[in-house]
Structure formats: C-alpha cells, structure tokens
N, CA and C atoms of all chains as a GROMACS GRO file, in nm:
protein
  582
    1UNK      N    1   3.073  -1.308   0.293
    1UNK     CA    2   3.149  -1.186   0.274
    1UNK      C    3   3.180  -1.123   0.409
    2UNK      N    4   3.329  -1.074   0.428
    2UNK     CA    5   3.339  -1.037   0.533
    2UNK      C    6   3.294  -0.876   0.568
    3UNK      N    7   3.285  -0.854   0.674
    3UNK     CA    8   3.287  -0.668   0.695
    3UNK      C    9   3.354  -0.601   0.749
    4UNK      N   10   3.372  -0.493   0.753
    4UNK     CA   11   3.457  -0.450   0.774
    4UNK      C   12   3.477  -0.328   0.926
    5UNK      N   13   3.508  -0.283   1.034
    5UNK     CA   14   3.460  -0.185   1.123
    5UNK      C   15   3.439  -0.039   1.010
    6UNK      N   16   3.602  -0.016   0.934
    6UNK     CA   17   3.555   0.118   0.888
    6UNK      C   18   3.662   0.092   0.742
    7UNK      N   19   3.604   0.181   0.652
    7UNK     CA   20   3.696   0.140   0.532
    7UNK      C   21   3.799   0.241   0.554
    8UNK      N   22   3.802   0.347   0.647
    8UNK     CA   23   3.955   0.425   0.726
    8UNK      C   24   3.868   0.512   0.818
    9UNK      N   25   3.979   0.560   0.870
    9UNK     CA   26   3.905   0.594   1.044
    9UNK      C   27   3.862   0.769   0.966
   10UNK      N   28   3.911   0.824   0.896
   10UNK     CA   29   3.866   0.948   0.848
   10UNK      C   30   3.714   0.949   0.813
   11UNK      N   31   3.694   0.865   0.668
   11UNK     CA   32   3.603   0.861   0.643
   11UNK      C   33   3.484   0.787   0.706
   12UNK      N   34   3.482   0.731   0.785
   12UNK     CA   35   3.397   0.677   0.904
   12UNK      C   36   3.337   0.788   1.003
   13UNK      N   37   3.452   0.881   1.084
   13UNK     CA   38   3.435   0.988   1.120
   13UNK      C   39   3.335   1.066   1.040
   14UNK      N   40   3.382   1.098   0.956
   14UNK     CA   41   3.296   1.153   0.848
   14UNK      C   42   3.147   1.112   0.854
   15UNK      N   43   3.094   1.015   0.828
   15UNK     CA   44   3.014   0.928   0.820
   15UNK      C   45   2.914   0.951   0.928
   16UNK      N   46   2.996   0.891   1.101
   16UNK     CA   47   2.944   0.898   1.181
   16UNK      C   48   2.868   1.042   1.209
   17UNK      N   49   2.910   1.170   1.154
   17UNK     CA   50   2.917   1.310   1.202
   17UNK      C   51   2.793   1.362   1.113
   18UNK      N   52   2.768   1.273   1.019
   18UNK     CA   53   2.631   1.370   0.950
   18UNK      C   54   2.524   1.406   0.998
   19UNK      N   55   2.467   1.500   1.011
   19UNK     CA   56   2.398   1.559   1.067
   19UNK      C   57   2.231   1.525   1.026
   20UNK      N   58   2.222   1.443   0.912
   20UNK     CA   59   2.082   1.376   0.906
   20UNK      C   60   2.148   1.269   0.988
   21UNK      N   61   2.221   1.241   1.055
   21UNK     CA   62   2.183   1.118   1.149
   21UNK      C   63   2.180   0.999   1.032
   22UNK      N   64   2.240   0.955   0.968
   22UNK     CA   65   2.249   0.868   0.889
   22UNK      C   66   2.270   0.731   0.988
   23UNK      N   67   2.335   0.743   1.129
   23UNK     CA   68   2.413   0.676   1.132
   23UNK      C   69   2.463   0.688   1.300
   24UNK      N   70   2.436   0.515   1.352
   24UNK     CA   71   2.492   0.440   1.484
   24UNK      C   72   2.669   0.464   1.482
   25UNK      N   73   2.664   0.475   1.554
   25UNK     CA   74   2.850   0.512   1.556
   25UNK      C   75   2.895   0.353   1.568
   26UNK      N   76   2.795   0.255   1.631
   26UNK     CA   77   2.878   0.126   1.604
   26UNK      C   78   2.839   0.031   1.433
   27UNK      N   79   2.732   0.089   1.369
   27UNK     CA   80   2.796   0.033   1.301
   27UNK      C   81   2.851  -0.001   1.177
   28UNK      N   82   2.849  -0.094   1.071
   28UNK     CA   83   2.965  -0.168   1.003
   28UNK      C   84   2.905  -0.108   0.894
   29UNK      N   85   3.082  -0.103   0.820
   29UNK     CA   86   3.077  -0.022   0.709
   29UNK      C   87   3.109  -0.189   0.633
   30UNK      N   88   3.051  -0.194   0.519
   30UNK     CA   89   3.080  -0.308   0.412
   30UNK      C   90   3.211  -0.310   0.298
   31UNK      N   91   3.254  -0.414   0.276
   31UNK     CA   92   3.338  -0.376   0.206
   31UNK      C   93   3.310  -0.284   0.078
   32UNK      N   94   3.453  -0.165   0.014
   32UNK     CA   95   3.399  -0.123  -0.111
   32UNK      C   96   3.353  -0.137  -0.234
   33UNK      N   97   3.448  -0.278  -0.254
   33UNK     CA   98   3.384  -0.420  -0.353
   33UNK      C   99   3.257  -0.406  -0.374
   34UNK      N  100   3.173  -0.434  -0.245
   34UNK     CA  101   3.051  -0.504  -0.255
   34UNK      C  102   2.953  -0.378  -0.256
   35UNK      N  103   3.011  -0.243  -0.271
   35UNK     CA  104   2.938  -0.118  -0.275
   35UNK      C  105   2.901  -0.078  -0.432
   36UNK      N  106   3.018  -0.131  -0.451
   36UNK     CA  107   3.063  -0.101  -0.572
   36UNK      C  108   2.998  -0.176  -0.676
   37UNK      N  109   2.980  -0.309  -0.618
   37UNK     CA  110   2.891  -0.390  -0.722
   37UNK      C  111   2.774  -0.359  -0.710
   38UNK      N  112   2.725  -0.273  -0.657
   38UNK     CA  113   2.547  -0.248  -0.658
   38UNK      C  114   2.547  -0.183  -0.769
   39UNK      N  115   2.477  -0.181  -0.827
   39UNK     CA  116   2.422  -0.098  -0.954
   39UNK      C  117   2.295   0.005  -0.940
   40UNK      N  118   2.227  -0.008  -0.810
   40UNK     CA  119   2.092   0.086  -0.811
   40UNK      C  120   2.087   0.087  -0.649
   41UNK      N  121   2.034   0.117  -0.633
   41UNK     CA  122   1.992   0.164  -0.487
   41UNK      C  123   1.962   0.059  -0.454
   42UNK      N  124   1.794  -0.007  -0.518
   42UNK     CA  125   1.782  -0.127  -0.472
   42UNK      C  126   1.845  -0.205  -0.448
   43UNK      N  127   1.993  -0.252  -0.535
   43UNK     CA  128   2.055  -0.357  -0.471
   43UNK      C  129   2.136  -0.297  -0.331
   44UNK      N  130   2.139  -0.177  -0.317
   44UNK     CA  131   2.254  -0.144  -0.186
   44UNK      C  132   2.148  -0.145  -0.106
   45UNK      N  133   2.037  -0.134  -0.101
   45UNK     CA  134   1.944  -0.177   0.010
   45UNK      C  135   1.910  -0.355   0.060
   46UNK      N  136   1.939  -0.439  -0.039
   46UNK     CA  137   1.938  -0.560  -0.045
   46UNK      C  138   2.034  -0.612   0.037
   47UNK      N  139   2.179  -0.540  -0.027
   47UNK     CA  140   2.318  -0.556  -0.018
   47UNK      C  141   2.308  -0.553   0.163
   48UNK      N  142   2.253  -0.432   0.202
   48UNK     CA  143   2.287  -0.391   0.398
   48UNK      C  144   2.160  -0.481   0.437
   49UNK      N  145   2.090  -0.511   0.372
   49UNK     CA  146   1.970  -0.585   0.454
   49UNK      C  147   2.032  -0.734   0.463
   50UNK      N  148   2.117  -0.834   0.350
   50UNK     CA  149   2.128  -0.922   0.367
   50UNK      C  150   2.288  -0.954   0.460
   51UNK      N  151   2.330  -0.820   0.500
   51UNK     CA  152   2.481  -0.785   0.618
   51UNK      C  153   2.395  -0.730   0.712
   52UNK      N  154   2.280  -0.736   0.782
   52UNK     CA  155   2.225  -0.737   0.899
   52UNK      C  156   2.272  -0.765   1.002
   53UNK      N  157   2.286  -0.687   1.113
   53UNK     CA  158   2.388  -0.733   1.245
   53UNK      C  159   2.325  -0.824   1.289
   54UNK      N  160   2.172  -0.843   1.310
   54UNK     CA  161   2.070  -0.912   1.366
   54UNK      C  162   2.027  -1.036   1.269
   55UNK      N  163   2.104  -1.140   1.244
   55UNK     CA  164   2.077  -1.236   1.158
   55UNK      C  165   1.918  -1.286   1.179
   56UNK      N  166   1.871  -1.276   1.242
   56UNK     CA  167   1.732  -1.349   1.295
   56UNK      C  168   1.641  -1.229   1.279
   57UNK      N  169   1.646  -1.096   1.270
   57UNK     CA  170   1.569  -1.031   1.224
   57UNK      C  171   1.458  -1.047   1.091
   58UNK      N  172   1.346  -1.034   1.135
   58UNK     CA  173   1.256  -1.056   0.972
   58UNK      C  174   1.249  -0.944   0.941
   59UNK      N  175   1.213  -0.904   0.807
   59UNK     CA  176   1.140  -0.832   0.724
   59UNK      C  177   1.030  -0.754   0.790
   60UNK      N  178   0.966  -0.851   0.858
   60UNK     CA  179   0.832  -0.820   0.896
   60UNK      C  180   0.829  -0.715   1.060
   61UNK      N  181   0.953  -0.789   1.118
   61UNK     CA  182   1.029  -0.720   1.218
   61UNK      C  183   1.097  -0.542   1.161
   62UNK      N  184   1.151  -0.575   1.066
   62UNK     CA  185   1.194  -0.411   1.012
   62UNK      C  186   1.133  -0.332   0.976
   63UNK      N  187   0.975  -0.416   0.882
   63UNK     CA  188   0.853  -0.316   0.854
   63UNK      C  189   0.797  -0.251   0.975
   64UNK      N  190   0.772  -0.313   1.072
   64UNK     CA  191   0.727  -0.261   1.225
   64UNK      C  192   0.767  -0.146   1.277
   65UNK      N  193   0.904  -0.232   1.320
   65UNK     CA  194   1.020  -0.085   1.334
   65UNK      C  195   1.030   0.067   1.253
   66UNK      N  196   0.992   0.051   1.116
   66UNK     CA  197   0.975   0.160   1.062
   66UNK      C  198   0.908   0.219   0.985
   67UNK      N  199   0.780   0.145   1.045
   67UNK     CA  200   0.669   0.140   1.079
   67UNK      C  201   0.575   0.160   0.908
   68UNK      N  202   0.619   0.089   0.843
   68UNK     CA  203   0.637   0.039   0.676
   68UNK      C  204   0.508  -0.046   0.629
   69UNK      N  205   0.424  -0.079   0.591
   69UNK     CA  206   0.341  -0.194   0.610
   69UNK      C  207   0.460  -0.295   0.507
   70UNK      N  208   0.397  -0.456   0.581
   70UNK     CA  209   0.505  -0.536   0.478
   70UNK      C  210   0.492  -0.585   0.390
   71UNK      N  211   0.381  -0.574   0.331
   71UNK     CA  212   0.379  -0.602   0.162
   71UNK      C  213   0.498  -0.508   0.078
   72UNK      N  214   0.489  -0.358   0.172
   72UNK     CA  215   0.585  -0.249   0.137
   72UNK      C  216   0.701  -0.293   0.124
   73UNK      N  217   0.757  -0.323   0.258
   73UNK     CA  218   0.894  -0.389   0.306
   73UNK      C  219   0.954  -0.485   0.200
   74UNK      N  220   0.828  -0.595   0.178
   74UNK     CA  221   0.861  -0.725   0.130
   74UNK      C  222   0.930  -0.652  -0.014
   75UNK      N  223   0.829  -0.532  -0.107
   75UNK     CA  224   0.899  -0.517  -0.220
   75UNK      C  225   1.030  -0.459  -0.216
   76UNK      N  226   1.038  -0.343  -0.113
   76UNK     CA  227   1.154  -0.274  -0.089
   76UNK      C  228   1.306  -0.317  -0.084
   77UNK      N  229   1.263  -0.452  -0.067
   77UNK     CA  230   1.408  -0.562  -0.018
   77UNK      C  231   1.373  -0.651  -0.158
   78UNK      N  232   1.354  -0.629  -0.259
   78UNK     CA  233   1.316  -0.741  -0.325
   78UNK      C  234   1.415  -0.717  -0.438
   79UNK      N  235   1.525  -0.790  -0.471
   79UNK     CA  236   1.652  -0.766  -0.593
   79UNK      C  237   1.581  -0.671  -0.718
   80UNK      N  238   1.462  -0.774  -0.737
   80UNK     CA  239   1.410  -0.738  -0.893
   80UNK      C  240   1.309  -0.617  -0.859
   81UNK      N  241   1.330  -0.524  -0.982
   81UNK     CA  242   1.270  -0.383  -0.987
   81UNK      C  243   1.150  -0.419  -0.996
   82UNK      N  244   1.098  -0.492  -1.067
   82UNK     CA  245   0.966  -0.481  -1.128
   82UNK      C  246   0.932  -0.638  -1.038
   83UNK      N  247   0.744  -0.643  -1.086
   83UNK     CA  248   0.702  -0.760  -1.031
   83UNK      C  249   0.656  -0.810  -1.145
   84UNK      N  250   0.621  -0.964  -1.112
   84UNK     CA  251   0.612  -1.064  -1.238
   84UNK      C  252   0.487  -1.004  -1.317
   85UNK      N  253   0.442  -0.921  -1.292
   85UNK     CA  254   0.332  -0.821  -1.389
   85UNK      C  255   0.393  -0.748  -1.466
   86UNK      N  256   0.511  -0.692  -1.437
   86UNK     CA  257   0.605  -0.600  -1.494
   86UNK      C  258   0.599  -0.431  -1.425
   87UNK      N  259   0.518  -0.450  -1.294
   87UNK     CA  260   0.498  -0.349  -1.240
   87UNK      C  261   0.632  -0.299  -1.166
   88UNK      N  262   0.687  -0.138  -1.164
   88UNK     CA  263   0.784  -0.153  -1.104
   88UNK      C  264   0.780  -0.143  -0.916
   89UNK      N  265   0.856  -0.237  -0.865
   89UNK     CA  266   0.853  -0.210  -0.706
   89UNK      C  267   0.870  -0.104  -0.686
   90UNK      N  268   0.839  -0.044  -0.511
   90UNK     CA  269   0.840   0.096  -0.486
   90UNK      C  270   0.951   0.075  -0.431
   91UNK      N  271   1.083   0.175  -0.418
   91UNK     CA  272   1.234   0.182  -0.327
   91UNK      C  273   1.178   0.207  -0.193
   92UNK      N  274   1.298   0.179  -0.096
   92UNK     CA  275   1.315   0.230  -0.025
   92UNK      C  276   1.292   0.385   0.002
   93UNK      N  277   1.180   0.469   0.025
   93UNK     CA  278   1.221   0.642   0.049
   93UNK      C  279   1.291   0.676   0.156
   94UNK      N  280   1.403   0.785   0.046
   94UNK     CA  281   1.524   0.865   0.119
   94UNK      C  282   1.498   0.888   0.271
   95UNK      N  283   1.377   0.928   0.308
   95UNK     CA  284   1.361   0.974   0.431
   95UNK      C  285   1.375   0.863   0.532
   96UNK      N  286   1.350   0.703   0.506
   96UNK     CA  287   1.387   0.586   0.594
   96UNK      C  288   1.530   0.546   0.580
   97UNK      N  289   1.590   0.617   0.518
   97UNK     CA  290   1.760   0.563   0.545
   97UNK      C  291   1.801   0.541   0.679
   98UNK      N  292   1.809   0.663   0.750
   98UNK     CA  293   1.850   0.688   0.847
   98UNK      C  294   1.826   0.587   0.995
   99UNK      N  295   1.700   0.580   0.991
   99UNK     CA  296   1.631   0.435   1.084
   99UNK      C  297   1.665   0.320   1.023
  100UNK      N  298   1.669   0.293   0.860
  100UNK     CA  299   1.705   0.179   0.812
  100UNK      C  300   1.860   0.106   0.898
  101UNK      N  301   1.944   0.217   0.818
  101UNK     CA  302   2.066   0.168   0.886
  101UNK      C  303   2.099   0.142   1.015
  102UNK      N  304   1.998   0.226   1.055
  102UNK     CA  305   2.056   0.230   1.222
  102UNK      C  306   1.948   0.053   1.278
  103UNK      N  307   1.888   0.003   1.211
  103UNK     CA  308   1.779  -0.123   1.224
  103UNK      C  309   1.904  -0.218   1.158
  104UNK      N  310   1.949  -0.215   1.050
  104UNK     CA  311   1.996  -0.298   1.028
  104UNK      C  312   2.173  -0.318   1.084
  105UNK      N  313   2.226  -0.220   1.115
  105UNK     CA  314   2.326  -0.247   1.164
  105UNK      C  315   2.460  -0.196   1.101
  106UNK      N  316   2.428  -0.126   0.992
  106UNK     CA  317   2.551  -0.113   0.869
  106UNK      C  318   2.540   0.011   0.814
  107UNK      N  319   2.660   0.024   0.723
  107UNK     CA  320   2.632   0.158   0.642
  107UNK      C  321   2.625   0.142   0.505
  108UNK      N  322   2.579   0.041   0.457
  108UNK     CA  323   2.592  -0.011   0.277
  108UNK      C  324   2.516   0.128   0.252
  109UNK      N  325   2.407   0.194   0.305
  109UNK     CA  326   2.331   0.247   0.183
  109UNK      C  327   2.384   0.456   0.185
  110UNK      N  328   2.465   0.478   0.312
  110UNK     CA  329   2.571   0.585   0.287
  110UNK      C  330   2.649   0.554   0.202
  111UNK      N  331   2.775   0.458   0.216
  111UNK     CA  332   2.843   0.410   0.168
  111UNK      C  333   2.804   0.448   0.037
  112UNK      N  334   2.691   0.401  -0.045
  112UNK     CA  335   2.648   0.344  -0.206
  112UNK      C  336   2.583   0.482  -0.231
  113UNK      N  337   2.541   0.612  -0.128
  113UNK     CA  338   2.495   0.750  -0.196
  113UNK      C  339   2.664   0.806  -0.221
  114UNK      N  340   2.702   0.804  -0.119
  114UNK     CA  341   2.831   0.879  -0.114
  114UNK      C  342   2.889   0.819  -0.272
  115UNK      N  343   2.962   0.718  -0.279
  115UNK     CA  344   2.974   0.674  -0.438
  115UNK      C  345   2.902   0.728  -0.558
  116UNK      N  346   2.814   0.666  -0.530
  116UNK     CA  347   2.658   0.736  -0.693
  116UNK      C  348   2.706   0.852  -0.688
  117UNK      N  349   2.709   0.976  -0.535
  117UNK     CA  350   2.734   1.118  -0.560
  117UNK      C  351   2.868   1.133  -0.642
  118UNK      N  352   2.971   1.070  -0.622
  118UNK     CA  353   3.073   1.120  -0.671
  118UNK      C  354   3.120   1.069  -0.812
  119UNK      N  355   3.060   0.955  -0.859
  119UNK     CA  356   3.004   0.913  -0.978
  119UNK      C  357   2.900   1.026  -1.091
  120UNK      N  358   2.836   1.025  -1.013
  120UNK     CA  359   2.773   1.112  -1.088
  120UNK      C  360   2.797   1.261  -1.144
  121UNK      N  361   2.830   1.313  -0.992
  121UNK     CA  362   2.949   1.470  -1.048
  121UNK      C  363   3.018   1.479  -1.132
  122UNK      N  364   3.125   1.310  -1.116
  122UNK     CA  365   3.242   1.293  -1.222
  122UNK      C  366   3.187   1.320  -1.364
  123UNK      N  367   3.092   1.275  -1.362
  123UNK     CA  368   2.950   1.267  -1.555
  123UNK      C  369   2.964   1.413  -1.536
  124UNK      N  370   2.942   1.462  -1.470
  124UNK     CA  371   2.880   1.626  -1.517
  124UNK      C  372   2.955   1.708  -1.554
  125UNK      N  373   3.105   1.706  -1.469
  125UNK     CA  374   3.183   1.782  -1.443
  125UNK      C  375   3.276   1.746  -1.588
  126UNK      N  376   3.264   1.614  -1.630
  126UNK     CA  377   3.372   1.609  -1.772
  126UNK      C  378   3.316   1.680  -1.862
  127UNK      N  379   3.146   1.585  -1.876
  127UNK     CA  380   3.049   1.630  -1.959
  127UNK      C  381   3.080   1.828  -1.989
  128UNK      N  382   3.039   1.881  -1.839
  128UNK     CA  383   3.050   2.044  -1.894
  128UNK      C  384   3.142   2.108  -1.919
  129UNK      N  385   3.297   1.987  -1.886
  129UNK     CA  386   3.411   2.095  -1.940
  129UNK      C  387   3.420   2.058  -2.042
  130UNK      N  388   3.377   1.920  -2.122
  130UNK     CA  389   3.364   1.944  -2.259
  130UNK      C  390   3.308   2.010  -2.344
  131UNK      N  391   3.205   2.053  -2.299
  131UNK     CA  392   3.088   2.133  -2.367
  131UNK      C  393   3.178   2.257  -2.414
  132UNK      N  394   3.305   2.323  -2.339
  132UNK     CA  395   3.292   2.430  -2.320
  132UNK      C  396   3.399   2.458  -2.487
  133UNK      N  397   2.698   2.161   0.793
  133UNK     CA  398   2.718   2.142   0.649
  133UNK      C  399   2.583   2.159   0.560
  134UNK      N  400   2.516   2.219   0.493
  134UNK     CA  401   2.399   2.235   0.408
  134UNK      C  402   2.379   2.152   0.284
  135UNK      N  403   2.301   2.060   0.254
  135UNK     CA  404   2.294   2.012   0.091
  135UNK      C  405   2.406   2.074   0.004
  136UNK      N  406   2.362   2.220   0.007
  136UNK     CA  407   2.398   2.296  -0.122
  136UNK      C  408   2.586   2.325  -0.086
  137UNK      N  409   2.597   2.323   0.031
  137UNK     CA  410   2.718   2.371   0.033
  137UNK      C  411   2.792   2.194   0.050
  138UNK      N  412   2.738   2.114   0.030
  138UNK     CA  413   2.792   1.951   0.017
  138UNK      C  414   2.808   1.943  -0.132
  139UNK      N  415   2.692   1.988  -0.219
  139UNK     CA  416   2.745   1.995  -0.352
  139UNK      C  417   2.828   2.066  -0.404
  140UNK      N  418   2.856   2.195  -0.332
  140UNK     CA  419   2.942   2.255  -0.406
  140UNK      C  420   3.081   2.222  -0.385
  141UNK      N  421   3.104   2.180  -0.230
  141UNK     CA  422   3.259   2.096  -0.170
  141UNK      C  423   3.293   2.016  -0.315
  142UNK      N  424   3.169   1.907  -0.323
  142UNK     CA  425   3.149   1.731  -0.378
  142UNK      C  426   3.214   1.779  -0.557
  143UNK      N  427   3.138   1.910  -0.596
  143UNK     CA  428   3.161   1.939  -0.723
  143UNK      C  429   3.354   2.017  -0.749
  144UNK      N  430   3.385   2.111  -0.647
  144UNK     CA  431   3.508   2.105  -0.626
  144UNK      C  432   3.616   1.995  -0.643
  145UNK      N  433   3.580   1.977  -0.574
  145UNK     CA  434   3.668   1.858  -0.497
  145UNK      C  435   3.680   1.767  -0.671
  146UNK      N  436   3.583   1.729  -0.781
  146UNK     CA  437   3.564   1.663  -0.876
  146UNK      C  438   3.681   1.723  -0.981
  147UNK      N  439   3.635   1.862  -0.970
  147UNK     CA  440   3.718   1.953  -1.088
  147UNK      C  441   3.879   1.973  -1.056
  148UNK      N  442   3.897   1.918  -0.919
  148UNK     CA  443   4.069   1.966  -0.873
  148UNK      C  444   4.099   1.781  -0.894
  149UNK      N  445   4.049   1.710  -0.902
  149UNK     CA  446   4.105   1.591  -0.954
  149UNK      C  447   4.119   1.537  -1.048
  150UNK      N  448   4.009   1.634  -1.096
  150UNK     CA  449   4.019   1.630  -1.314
  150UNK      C  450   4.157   1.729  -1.340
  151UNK      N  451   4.154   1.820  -1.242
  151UNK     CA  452   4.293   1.904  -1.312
  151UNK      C  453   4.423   1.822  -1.293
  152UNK      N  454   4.426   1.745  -1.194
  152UNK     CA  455   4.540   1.652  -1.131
  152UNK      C  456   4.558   1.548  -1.227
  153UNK      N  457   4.448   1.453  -1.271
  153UNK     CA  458   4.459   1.320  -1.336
  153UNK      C  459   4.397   1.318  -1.494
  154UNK      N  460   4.332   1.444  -1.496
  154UNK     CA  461   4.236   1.441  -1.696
  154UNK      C  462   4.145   1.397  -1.634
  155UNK      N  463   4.055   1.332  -1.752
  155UNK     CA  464   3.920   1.278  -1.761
  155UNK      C  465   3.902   1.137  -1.773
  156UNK      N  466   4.038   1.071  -1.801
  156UNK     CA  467   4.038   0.918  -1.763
  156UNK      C  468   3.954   0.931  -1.612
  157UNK      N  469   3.825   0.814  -1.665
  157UNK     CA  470   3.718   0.800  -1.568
  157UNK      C  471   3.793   0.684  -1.416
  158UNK      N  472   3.856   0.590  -1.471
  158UNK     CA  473   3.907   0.511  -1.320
  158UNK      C  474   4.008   0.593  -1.324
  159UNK      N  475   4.129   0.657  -1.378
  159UNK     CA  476   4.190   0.738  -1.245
  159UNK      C  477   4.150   0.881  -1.203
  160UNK      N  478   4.028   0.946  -1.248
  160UNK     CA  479   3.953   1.036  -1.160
  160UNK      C  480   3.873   0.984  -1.031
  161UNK      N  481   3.816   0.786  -1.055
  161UNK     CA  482   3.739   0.750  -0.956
  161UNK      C  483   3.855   0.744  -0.820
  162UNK      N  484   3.943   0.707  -0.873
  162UNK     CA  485   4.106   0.642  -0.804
  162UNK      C  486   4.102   0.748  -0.710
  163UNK      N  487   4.115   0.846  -0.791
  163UNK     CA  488   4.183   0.957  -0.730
  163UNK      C  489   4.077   1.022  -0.634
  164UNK      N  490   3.953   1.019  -0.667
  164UNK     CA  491   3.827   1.082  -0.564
  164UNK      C  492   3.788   0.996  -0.436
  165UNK      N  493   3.826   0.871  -0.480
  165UNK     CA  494   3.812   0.798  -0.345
  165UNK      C  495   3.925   0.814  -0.279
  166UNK      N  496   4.060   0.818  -0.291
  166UNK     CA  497   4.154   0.793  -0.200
  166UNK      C  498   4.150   0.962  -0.126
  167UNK      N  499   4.083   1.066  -0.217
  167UNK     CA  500   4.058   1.198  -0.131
  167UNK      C  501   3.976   1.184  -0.005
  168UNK      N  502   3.848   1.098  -0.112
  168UNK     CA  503   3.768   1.138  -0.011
  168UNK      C  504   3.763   1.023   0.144
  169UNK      N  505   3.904   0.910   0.087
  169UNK     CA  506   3.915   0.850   0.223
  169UNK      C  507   3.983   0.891   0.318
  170UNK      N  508   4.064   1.011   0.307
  170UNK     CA  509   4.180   1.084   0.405
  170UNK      C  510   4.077   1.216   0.404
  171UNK      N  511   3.991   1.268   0.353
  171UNK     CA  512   3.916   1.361   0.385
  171UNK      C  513   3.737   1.421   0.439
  172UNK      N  514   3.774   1.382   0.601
  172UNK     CA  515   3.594   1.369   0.659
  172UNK      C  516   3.525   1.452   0.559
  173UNK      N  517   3.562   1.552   0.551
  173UNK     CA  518   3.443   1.683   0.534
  173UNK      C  519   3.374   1.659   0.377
  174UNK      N  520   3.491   1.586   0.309
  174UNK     CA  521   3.430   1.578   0.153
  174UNK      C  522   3.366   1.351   0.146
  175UNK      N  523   3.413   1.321   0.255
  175UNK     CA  524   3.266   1.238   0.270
  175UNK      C  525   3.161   1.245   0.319
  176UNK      N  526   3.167   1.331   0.403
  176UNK     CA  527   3.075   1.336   0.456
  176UNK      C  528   2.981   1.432   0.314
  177UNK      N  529   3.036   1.542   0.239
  177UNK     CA  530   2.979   1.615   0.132
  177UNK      C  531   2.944   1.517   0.012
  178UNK      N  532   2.992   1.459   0.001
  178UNK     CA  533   2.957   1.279  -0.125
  178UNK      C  534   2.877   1.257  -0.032
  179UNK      N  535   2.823   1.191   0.046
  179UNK     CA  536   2.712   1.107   0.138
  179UNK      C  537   2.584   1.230   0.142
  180UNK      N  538   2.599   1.363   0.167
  180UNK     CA  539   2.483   1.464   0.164
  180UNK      C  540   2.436   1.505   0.051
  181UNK      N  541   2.557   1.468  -0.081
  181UNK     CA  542   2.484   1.492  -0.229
  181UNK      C  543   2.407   1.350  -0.257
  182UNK      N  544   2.466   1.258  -0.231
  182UNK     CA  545   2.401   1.145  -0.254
  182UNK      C  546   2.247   1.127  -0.237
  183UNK      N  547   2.220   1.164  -0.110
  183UNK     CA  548   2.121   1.184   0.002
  183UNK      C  549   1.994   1.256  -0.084
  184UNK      N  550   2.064   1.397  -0.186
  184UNK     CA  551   1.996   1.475  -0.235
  184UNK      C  552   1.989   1.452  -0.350
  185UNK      N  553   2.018   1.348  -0.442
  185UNK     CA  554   1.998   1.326  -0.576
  185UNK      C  555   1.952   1.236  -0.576
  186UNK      N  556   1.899   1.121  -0.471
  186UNK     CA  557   1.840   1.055  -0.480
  186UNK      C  558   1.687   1.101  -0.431
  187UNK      N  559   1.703   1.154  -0.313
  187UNK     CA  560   1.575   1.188  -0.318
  187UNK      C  561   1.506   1.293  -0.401
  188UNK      N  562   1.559   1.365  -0.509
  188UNK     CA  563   1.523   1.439  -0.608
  188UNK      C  564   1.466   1.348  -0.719
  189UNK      N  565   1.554   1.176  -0.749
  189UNK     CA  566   1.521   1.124  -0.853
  189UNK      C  567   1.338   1.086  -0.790
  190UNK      N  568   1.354   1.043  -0.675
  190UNK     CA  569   1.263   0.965  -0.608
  190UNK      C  570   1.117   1.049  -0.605
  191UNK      N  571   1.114   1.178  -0.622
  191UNK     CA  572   1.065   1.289  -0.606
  191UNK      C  573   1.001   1.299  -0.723
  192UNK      N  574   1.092   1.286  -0.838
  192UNK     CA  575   1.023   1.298  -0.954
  192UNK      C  576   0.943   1.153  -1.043
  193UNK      N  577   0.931   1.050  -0.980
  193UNK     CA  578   0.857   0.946  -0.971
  193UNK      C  579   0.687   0.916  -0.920
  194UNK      N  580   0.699   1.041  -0.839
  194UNK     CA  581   0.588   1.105  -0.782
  194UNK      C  582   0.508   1.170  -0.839
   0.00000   0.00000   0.00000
C-alpha cells in the first residue's frame, strides 16, 4: 500500500499544529481508504505500526522507546482484541499517541480519531434532531 | 484550541452539513470530509474530539 505525504496541504497543516503534539511535521499521512477500513482503534494502531518509516524497527525497540514493557507492546499491536483465553488485550493508552506516531513515522492513528470524531457526532447530531 | 471548544467547532460544523445535505449518512460523511479537508481549524477540532472520546471510552474500562 502506498502513502501518501498529506491527504491536502490544509488538513495536514491542521494536523501538524495540534497542540497535544500529536505530531512530526515530516511525517506520513496514510491513505483514507486504509483509515477508513479500520474498524477500532486497535486496527489503526496495527494499521501505522505495520506503515512504519523504520521497516527494521521491532516491537521490542518501540516498547523501550515508550518505555511500555513488551509483553504490553506485543498485545497493543496485536489485530485480535482478545487472547486465545478470551481475555481482552489492553489498547494502546490515549496518552502514548503522541510518541507513538512520532516513533513510528505516520499519522494513521490522528487520521482514524479525527474520523471516529466526526462519525460519531454525525450518530448524535441525527440521533438528537430526531428525538426532537 | 480547548477539547471543549474542538467539540463544539466538530458538533457545528456536523449540524451545518446536515442542514446542507439531510441525514443521508454518506452524503453527510461526503460532505464533512471534503469540509474538513479545505478546513485546518475543524481538523484539527475532529482530531481533539477524537483524542477525547477515546480517552473517555478508555477511562471508563478502568
């Protein structure tokens, strides 16, 4: 899958300018396709971990970096929610985005809040003008 | 930009594209992305609600 520098220079700007620091000004935004096909967080964390700028980077290398133990890591990146016990994995927490992306090289997991957010409003906002 | 004042842009910004297109869900999505791709301030407000509803879900897992 290819990537992309910015899916338009506005919203990149945008992007780059948040003030939690979400975000390396160099880098890569993913296509919207492949944002779009995530269904949960977990996979948009999967999604930017397996578009890594650093192909040779481990797991075990990113747990370090953010300073994660990697049994943690290992579940955090792991497609399936649950483990073959049926226990569910722990996510990624909100508060490691920011180092995440900037470790891995990309913006899949802005990209995939920004969406969910405006997804989700869309639910509320029909939802309560129907109500009315 | 504040959380709260990202939701309230993010929630705007929802209701002036429902008035533009109805409640057909892909051309409200149509229409919110191509806003919010010609408009920094309301991606950047989608990316700070995002930010905050997830870590609210994540919160209550706790």
């Amino acid at each position: 899958m290819q990537t992309q520098q910015t899916p338009n220079r506005a919203a990149a700007h945008a992007l780059e300018a948040d003030p939690r620091g979400f975000t390396p000004s160099s880098a890569r935004f993913l296509p919207k396709e492949a944002i779009a096909a995530c269904a949960s967080f977990r996979d948009a964390v999967c999604l930017a971990w397996e578009h890594r700028a650093l192909r040779g980077m481990t797991q075990r290398t990113l747990a370090e970096k953010l300073e994660i133990k990697g049994s943690h890591m290992s579940n955090m990146l792991n497609r399936e929610p649950v483990d073959r016990h049926g226990k569910p994995r722990q996510d990624l927490p909100a508060r490691y985005i920011a180092e995440f992306e900037r470790e891995v090289g990309n913006r899949a997991l802005s990209q995939w809040l920004a969406r969910m957010a405006m997804l989700t409003l869309m639910e509320e906002v029909i939802t309560s003008q129907r109500g009315l | 930009m504040t959380e709260g004042e990202a939701l309230q842009i993010s929630r705007k910004a929802v209701q002036d594209a429902r008035k533009r297109v109805g409640d057909e869900k892909n051309a409200l999505e149509r229409e919110l992305e191509a806003k919010a791709g010609t408009d920094p301030e309301l991606m950047t407000a989608f990316a700070l609600a995002g930010h905050l509803i997830l870590r609210s879900q994540q919160d209550q897992k706790h």
